[in-house]
C-alpha positions as CSV (number, residue, x, y, z in Angstrom):
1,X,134.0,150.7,86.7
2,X,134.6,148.4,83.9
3,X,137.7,147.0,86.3
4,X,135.4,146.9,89.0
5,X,132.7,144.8,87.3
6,X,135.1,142.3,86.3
7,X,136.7,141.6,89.2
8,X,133.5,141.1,90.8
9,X,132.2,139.0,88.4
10,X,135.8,136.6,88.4
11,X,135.5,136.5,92.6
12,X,131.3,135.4,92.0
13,X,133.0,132.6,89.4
14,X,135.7,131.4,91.1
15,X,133.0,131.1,94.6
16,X,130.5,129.1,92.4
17,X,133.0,126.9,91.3
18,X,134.3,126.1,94.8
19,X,131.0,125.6,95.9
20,X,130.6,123.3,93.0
21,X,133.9,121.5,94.0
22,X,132.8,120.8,97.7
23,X,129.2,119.6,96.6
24,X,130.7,117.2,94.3
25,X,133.5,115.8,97.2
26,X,130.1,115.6,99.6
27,X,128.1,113.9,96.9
28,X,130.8,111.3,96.1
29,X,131.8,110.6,99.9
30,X,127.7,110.0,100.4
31,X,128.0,107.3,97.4
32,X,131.0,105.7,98.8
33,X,129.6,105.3,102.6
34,X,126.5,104.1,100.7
35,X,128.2,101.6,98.2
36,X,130.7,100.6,101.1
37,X,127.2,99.8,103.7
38,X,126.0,97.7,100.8
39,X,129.1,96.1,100.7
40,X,128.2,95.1,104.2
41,X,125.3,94.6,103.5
42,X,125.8,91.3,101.2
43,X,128.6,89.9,102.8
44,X,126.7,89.4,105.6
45,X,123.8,88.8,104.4
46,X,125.7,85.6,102.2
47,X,127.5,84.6,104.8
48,X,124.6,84.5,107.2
49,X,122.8,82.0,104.9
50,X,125.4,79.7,104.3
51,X,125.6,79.2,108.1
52,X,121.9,78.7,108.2
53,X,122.3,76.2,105.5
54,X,124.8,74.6,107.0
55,X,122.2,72.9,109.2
56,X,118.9,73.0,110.0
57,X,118.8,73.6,113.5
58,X,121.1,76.8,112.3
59,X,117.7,77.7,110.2
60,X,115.4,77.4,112.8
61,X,117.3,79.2,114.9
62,X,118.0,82.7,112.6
63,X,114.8,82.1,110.4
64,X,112.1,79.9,112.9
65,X,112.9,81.2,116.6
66,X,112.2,84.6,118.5
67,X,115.4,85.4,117.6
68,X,114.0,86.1,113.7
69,X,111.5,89.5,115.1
70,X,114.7,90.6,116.7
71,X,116.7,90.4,113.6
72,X,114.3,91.5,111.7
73,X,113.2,94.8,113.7
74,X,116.6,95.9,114.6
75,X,118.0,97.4,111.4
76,X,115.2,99.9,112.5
77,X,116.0,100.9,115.5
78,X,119.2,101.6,114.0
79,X,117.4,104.0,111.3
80,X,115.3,105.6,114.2
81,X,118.6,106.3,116.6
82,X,120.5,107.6,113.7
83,X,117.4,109.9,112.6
84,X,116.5,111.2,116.0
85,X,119.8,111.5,117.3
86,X,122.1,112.7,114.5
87,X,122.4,115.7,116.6
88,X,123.3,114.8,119.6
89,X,126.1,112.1,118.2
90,X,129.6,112.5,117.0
91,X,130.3,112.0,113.4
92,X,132.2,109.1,114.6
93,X,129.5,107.6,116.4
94,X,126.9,107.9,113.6
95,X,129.2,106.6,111.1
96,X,130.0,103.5,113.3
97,X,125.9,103.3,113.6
98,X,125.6,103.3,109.9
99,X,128.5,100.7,109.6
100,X,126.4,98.0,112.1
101,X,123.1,99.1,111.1
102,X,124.5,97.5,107.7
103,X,125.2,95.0,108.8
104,X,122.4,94.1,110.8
105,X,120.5,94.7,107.5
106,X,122.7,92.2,106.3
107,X,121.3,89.7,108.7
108,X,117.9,90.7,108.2
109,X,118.1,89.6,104.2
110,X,120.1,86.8,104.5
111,X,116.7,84.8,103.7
112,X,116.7,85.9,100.3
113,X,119.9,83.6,99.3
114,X,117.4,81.0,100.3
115,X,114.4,81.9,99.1
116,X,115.4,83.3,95.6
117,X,118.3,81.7,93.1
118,X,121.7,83.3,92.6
119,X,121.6,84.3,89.8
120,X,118.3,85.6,90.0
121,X,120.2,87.8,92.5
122,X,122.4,89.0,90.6
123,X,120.8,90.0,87.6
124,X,118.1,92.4,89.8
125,X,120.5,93.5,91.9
126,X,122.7,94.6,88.7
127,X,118.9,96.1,87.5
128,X,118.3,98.0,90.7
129,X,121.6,99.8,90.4
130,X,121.1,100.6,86.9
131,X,117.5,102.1,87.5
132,X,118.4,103.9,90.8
133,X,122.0,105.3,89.0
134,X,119.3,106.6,86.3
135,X,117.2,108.4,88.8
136,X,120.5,109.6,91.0
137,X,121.9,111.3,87.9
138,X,118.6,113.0,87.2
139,X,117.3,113.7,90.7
140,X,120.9,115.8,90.8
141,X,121.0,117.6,87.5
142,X,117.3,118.3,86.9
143,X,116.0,122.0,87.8
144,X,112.5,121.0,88.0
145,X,111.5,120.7,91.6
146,X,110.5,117.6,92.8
147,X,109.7,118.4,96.5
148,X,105.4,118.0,95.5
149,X,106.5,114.7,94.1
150,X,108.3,113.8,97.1
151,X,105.9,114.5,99.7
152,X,102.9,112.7,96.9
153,X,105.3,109.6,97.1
154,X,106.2,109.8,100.8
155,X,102.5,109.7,101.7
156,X,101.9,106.7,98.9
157,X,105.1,104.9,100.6
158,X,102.9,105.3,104.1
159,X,100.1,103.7,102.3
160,X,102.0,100.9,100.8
161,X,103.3,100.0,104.5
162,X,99.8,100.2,105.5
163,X,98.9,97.6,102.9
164,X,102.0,95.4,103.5
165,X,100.5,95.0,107.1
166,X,97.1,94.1,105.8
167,X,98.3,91.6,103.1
168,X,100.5,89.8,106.0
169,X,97.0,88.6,107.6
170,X,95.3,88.2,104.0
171,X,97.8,86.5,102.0
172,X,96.6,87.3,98.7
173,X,98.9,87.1,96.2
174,X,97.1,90.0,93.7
175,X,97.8,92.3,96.6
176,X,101.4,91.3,96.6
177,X,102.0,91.6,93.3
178,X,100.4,95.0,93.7
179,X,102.6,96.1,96.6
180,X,105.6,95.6,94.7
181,X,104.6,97.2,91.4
182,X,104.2,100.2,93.5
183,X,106.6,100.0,95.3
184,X,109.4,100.4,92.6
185,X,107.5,103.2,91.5
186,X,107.6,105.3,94.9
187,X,111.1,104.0,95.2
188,X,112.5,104.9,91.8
189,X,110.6,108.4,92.5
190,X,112.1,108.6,96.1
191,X,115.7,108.0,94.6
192,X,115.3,111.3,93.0
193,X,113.7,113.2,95.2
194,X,116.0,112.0,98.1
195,X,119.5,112.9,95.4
196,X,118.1,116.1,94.9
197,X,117.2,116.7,98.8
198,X,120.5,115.6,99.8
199,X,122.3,117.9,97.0
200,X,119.9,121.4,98.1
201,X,120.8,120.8,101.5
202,X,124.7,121.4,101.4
203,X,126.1,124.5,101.9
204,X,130.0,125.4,101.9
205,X,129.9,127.1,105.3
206,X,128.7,124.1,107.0
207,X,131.2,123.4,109.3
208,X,133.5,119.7,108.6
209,X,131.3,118.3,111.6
210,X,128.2,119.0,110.0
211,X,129.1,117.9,106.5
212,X,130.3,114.6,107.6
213,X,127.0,113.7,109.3
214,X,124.8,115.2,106.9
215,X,127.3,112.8,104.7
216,X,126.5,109.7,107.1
217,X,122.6,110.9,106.8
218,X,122.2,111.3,102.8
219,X,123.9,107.7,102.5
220,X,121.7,106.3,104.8
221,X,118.7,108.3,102.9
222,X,119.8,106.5,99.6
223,X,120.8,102.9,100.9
224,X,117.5,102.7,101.9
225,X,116.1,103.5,98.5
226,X,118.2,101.3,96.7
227,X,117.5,98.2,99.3
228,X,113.8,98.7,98.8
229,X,114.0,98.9,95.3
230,X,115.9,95.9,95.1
231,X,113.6,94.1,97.2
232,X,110.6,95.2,95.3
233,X,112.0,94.2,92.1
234,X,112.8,90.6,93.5
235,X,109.6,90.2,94.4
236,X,108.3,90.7,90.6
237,X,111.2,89.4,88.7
238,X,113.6,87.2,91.5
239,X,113.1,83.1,90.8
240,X,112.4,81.2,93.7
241,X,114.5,77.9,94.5
């Protein structure tokens, strides 16, 4: 019996720590398609703006002209394809998705470079990846669960997009400032929320199909976060040229 317990108990040990082994290869190759779309992400975004400052009729054209809504509103129609129709794609086909919605993004905050100094940049981009590897690690190891948080913050992020819309007609800069505070609240909330979402949802019998778009999904999930918490935070803290 004794025999019987132990071996049991060595086969429930060695399970656990395979399981433990594949959610930390699926965690890590989330990180890496995220780090690698923000990668993307600023090249193109830096070498978008050095075109457009190359000239002016280069400005007008990406920042000034039709052109700018359809820059601007295509990185989400690349979120709403990828969301809607993860299941009917090939893991191939999502991950090339992910790879141009990126760079679309990339497009899409080129203005920044022009708006906001360099090394204004820099130093909140370097504090954004700080503050959302904080709330990664925690949203992953903590056992409280933070799904009533979530949903509280999902329904605050609806709020603060219905405010965003208001403010574009009103202008006010109070209500700006506002927006932003907030909004690096509900995204350094969302970052572990989404982590811990992202880390309930794997299971080892998922098949390598599966896994690699849930993969494609969960870096998606987590670029976003970190983009808006960037943004957010360059709004407060970013110095204007």
């Amino acid at each position: 019996m004794a025999q019987y317990e132990r071996e049991t108990l060595r086969a429930r040990t060695g399970s656990a720590a395979a399981i433990d082994e594949g959610l930390r290869s699926y965690m890590l190759r989330i990180y890496n398609y995220m780090g690698a779309g923000l990668v993307i992400t600023g090249a193109v975004a830096w070498f978008t703006s050095q075109w457009a400052m190359s000239s002016e009729a280069n400005a007008e054209l990406l920042y000034a002209s039709p052109l700018a809504w359809v820059i601007m509103l295509s990185p989400l129609a690349f979120v709403l394809v990828l969301s809607f129709g993860i299941n009917k794609l090939s893991a191939g086909t999502a991950q090339l998705l992910f790879w141009a919605f990126a760079a679309v993004m990339g497009l899409s905050l080129s203005s920044i470079f022009l708006v906001y100094t360099g090394a204004s940049i820099a130093k909140v981009f370097f504090i954004s990846a700080a503050t959302f590897g904080a709330m990664s690690v925690y949203g992953y190891t903590t056992k409280r669960d933070l799904t009533g948080i979530g949903n509280f913050l999902i329904m605050g992020l609806i709020g603060l997009i219905i405010a965003w819309l208001v403010n574009m007609f009103l202008q006010s800069s109070g209500l700006d400032f506002a927006i932003s505070a907030i909004g690096v609240l509900i995204f350094v909330g969302l970052t572990a929320y989404d982590t811990q979402k992202i880390k309930e949802s794997y299971s080892a019998g998922f098949g390598s199909e599966v896994l690699a778009k849930g993969a494609i999904m969960g870096a998606l999930s987590l670029y976003l976060d970190f983009i808006n918490l960037f943004l957010m935070l360059l709004r407060l803290f970013g110095n204007r040229n």
